[in-house]
C-alpha positions in Angstrom: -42.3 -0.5 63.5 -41.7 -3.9 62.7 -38.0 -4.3 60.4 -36.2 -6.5 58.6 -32.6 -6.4 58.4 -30.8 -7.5 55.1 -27.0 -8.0 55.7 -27.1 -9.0 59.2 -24.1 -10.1 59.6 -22.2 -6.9 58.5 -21.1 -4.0 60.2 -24.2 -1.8 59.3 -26.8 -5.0 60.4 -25.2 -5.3 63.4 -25.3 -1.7 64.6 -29.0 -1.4 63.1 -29.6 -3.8 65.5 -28.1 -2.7 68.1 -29.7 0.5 67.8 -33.2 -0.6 66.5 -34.8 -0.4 70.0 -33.4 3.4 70.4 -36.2 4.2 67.5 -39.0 2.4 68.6 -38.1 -0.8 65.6 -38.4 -4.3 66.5 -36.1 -6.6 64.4 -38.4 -9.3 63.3 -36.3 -11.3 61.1 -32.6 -11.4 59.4 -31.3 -11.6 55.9 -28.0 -13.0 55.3 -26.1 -14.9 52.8 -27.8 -18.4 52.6 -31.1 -17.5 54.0 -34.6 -18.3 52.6 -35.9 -14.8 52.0 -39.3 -16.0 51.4 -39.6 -17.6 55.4 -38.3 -14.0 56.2 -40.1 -11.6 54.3 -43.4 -13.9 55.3 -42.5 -12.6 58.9 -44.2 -8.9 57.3 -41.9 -6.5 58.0 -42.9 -2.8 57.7 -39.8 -2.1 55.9 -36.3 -4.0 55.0 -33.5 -2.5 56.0 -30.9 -3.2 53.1 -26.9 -3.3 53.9 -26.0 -6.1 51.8 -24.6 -6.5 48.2 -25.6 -5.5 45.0 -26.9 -9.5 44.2 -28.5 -9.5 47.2 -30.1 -6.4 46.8 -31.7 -7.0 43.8 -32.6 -10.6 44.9 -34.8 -8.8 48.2 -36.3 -7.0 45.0 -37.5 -9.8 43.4 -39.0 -11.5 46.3 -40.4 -8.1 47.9 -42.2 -7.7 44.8 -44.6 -10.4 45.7 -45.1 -8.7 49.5 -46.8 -5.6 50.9 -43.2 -4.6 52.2 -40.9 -1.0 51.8 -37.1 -1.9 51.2 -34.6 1.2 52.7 -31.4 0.8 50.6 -27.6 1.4 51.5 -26.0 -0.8 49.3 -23.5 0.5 47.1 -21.2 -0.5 44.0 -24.7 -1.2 41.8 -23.4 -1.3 38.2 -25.4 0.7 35.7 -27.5 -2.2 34.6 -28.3 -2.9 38.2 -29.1 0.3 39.3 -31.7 -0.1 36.2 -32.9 -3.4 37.2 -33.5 -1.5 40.7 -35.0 1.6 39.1 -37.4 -1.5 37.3 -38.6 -2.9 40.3 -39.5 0.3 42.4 -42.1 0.6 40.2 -43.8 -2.1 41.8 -43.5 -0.7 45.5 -41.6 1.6 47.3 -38.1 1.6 47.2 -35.0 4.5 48.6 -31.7 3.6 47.9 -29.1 6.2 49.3 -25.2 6.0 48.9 -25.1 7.4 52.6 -27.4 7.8 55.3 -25.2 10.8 56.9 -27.7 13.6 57.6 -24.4 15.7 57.7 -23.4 13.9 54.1 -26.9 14.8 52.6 -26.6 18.3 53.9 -23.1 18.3 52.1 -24.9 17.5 48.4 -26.7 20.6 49.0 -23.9 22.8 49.4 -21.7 21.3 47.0 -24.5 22.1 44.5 -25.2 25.6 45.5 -21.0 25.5 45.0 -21.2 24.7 41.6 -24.0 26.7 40.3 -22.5 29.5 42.1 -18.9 29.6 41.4 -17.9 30.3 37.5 -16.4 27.2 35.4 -13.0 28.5 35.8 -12.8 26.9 39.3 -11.2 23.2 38.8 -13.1 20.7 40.7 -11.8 17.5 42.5 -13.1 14.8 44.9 -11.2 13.0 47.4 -12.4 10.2 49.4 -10.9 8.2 52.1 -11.6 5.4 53.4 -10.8 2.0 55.9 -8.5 -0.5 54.1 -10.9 -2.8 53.6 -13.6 -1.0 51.8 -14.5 -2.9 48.2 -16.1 -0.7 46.3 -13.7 2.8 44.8 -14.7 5.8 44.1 -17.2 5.6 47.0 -21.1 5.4 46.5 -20.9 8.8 48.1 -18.3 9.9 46.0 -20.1 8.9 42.7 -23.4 10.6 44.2 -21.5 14.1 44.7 -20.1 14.0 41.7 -23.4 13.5 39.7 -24.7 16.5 41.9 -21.7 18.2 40.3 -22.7 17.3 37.2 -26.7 18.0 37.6 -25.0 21.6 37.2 -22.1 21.9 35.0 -21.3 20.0 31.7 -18.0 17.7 32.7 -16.2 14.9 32.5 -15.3 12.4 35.3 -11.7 11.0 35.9 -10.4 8.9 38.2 -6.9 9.1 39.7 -3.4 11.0 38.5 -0.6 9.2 37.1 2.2 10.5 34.2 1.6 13.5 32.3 -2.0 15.1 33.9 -1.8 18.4 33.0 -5.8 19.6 33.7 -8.2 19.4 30.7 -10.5 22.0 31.0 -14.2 20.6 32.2 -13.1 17.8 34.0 -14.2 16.3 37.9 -10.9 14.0 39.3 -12.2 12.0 41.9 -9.6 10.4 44.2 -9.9 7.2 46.5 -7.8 6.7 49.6 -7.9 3.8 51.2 -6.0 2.8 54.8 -6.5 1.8 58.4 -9.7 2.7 60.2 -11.0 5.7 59.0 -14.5 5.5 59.2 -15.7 8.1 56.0 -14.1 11.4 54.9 -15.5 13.1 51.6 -13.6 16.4 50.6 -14.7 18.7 47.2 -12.2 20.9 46.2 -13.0 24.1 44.1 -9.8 25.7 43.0 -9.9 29.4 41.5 -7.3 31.5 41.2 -5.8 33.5 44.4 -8.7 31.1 46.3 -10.5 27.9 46.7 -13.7 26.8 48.6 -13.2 23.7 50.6 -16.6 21.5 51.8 -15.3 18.5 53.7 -17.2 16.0 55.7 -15.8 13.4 58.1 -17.2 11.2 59.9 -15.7 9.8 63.1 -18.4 6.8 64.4 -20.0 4.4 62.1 -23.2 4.5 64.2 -24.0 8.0 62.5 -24.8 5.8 59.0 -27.1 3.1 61.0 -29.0 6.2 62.7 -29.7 8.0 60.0 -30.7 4.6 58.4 -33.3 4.0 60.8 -34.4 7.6 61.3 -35.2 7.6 57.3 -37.0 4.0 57.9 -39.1 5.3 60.4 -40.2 8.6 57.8 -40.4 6.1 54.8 -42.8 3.7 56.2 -45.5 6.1 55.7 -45.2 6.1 51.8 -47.1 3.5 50.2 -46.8 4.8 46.4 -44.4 2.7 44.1 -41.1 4.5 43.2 -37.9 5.2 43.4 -37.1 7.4 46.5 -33.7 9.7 47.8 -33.5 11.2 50.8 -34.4 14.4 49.6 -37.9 12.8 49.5 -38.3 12.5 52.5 -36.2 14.7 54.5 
């Protein structure tokens, strides 16, 4: 399968590169800031491989549009009117956008649904995510994405961060971002009853675990040829 990598130069293109050969993907061409995505793209990738920004995302749209071509989607911090403009173009071609590629982290989404339809509204629920110091986007695009499964199942409303008087409100999700050193991705939901809570934490240790299960999903996706926009859950 023949890829294109968009955000090259980052820490996710460089391990998809790195580990492109391990799946039976040939890296055909490279998108980075500056580049002519048109001489690129005209190189016919099976799919792009999307680890950029949110401008850049939506620029790969624009040009893709024009192309026979699948774009597989990690980018995160998408504002609501560019995560419309996304939803806009998929239904052109084929497009999955994912917050994390983590098969541990989508296995996660599942629980902490089956959590919340399962445990009564008098359990308090919070999110806390940690991550390297040099991270740009807070909450995380996983973060955000467990908190709307939250919220696919119970009526509340989303904070973010303590600070003076924060005595709970009932029906509310806090979510929490840490940010410091090296650490790679922890995710942590919280559901506090009384006399017990139910703790669903996922950590991840290597960064290669996101570029694998990027290219895993690539490989699945490239056999869907109707417009949309996909999850992982469509194809795992």
């Amino acid at each position: 399968m023949k890829i294109l990598v968009c955000g090259s130069r980052g820490r996710m293109g460089q391990l998809i590169k790195s580990l492109a050969n391990q799946y039976g993907c040939e890296v055909i061409g490279e998108i980075s800031r500056g580049s002519n995505f048109e001489a690129e793209l005209g190189k016919n990738p099976d799919v792009c491989l999307d680890f950029s920004s949110p401008d850049g995302l939506l620029e790969l749209c624009g040009v893709t549009a024009k192309r026979d071509v699948k774009i597989v989607s990690g980018t995160t911090g998408l504002s609501d009117d560019q995560r419309r403009a996304l939803a806009l173009s998929a239904k052109n071609f084929p497009i999955l956008h994912a917050t994390n590629f983590s098969i541990g982290v989508f296995v996660l989404n599942k629980l902490v649904k089956i959590a919340t339809e399962s445990l009564p509204p008098s359990f308090d629920i919070e999110i806390i995510e940690r991550h390297h110091s040099q991270k740009k986007d807070a909450p995380s695009g996983t973060a955000m994405t467990l908190l709307r499964n939250i919220q696919s199942e119970r009526q509340c409303k989303e904070i973010f961060g303590r600070h003076g008087d924060c005595k709970r409100s009932a029906g509310e999700v806090c979510l929490h971002s840490i940010r410091g050193g090296d650490i790679v991705g922890e995710h942590e939901i919280l559901f506090a009853g009384q006399g017990e809570r139910v703790e669903l934490v996922h950590r991840a240790t290597n960064r290669e675990i996101f570029a694998r299960g990027a290219l895993y999903v690539a490989q699945k996706f490239a056999k869907i040829n109707k417009p949309g926009l996909y999850t992982l859950g469509d194809v795992l």
